[in-house]
N, C-alpha and C positions, 0 to 999 in steps of 0.2 A: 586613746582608745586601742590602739595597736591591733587591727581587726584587718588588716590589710597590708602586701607586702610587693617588694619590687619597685619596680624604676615609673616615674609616672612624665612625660609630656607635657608643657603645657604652654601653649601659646598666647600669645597680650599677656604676659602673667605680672606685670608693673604695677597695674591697678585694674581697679573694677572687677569685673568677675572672675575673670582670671586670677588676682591676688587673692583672692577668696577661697578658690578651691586649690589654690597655688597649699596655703594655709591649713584647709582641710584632711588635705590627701597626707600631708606629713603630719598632720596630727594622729591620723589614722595608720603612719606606719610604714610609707611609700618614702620612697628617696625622688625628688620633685626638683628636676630640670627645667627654670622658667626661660622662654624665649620673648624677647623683645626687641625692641630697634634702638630705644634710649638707654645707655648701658651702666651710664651711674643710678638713673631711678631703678632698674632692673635689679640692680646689684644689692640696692639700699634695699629694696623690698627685700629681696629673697634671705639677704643675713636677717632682718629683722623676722621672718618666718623663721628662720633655723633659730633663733633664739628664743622666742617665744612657743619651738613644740620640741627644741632638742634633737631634730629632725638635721636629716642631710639635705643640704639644697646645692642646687648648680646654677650661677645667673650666666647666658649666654644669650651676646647681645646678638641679632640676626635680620635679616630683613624677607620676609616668609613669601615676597615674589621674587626671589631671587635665586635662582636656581643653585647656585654653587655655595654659597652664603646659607641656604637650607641643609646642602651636604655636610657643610663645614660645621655647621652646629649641631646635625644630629650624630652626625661622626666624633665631638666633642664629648655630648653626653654619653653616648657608648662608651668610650674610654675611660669616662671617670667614674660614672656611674652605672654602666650596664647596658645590657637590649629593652630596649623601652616594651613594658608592659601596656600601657595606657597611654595614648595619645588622644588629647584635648584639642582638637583645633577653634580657639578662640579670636584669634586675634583677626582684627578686621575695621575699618571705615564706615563712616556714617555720610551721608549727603550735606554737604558744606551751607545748605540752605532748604528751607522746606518751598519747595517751586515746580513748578511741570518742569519733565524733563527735556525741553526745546527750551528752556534758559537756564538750563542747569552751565556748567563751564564742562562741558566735553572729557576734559583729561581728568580733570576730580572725577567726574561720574565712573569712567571707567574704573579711576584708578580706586576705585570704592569697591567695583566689582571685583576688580583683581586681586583685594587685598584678601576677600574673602574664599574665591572660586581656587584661583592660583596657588592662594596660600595652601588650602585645603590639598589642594591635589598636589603639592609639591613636598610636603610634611607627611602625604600617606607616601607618596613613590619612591620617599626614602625610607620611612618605619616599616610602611606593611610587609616588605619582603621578607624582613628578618623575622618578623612576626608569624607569617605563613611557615618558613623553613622549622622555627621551634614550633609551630601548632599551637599558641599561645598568644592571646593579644587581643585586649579591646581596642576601639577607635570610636568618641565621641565627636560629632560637627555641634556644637554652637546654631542651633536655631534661630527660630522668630515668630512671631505672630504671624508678618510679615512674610514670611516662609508659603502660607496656603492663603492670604489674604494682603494682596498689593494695597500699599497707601501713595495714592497720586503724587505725594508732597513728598515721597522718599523715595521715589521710582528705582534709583541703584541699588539699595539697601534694600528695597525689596527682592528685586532681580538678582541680584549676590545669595540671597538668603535662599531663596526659590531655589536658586542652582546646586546649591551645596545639598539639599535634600535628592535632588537627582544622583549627583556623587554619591552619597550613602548609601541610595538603593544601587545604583552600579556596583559598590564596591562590595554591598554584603551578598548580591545576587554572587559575586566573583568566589566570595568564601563560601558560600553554600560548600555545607560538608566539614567544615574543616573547625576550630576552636577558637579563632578569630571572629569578632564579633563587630558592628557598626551602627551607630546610634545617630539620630538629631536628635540634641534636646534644647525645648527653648525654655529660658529660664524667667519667663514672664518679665515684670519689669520692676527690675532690682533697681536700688538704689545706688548709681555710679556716677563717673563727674561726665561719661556720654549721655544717659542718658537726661541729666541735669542740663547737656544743652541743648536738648531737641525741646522747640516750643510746644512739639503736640502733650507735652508732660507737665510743663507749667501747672503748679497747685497743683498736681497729684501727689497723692499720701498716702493710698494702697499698696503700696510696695511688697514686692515679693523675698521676703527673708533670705540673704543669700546661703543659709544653713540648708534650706531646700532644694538649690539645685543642687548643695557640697553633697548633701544626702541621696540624692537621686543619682547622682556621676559616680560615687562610692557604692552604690547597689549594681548599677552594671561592670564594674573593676572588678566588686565580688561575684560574678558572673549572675547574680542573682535575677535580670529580667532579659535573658538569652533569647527569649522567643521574642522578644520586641525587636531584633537585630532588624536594620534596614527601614526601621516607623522613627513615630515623631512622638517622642513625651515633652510633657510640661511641667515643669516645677512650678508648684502650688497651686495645683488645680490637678494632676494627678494623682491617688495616694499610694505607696508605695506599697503595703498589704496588697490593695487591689489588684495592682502589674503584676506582683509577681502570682498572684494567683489567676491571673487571666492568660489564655494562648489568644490570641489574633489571627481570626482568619481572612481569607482571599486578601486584598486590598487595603485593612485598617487601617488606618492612618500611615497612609502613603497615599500621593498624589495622582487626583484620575479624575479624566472627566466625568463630570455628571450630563445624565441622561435626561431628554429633554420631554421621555413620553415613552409609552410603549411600543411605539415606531419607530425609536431613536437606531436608524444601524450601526450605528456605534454604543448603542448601550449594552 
């Protein structure tokens, strides 16, 4: 399609949704830096992208709570590829068991949090500087359902998900002003080999086309749904006509208590 240009982000980009819009974004035009931890699967995706769109790709293996290991790969893709225009933070943890969280195993839980919270924040505090200094730069988080509606049985995964829409609004509350932009989007519930092993999916068959969130992450890269910086879209259940022709006011979809009554003093 070639409708899109510059260096693109992208984190968990081995499989699932990340090789998806890994795929996407270079067909559309973007030079696409995938980040993962396994660095033969990594590799085998990304040439297998650059040969089926002719696209440039980067596999760089890294591990996104690690703070030096984060430098070292986006200092990678800079040099080979550029100042990342778009940064993806996808990659993240699922809960090792659907259980209350008082018999979850302690270190998974966290480390399910971390993968998501930490990652996020360690992927922007290397991108977004350089991003601010050129005045130039989207940042997408990887949402969730789970994001505004906790599920008992995935309590980290929820709380990881929760937090990273906080990050977003932090961070685009930060660029207020500036050409730098920041998104949640959740991409509904595509068909991947995670979410094939969460039991709550079992015999589900609605799946959400992963062409839709490629299409929704490509209309914010083309700067085309700016006023949504700092909210939470859905792929497929969104339409893309509609966002960009809607502004969002006070609160839209961003996270707030709801009021309990006319008396609420905090309403």
């Amino acid at each position: 399609m070639g409708d899109l240009a510059g260096v693109a982000l992208v984190t968990g980009a081995s499989t699932g949704i990340g090789r998806h819009l890994v795929e996407e974004l270079s067909r559309r035009g973007m030079a696409v830096a995938g980040l993962a931890r396994g660095e033969e699967r990594l590799s085998a995706a990304m040439a297998e992208v650059s040969d089926a769109t002719g696209g440039r790709t980067l596999a760089v293996a890294a591990d996104v709570t690690d703070r030096a290991s984060v430098d070292a790969a986006v200092a990678r893709v800079v040099e080979d590829l550029g100042q990342v225009d778009l940064l993806v933070n996808n990659a993240g943890l699922i809960d090792a068991a659907e259980e209350p969280l008082w018999e979850a195993d302690p270190d998974q839980w966290w480390d399910v949090v971390s993968s998501h919270i930490k990652g996020g924040f360690l992927l922007c505090r290397s991108v977004v500087p350089w991003m601010v200094l050129r005045n130039r730069g989207r940042i997408v988080n990887i949402a969730s359902g789970m994001s505004v509606r906790a599920r008992p049985e995935y309590s980290a995964y929820s709380v990881a998900k929760t937090g990273l829409m906080r990050l977003t609004e932090a961070l685009a509350g930060a660029l207020e002003g500036s050409d730098v932009r920041a998104f949640d989007v959740a991409p509904g519930v595509v068909d991947t080999p995670m979410t094939r092993s969460m039991a709550m999916w079992r015999g589900f068959e609605d799946w959400t086309p992963p062409e839709e969130v490629a299409e929704l992450v490509a209309a914010i890269a083309a700067g085309e749904l700016d006023q949504w910086s700092g909210r939470f879209l859905r792929a497929g259940a969104d339409v893309l006509d509609t966002l960009r022709s809607v502004t969002p006011e006070d609160a839209a979809r961003q996270l707030r208590l709801q009021s309990y009554g006319d008396g609420d003093p905090l309403g």
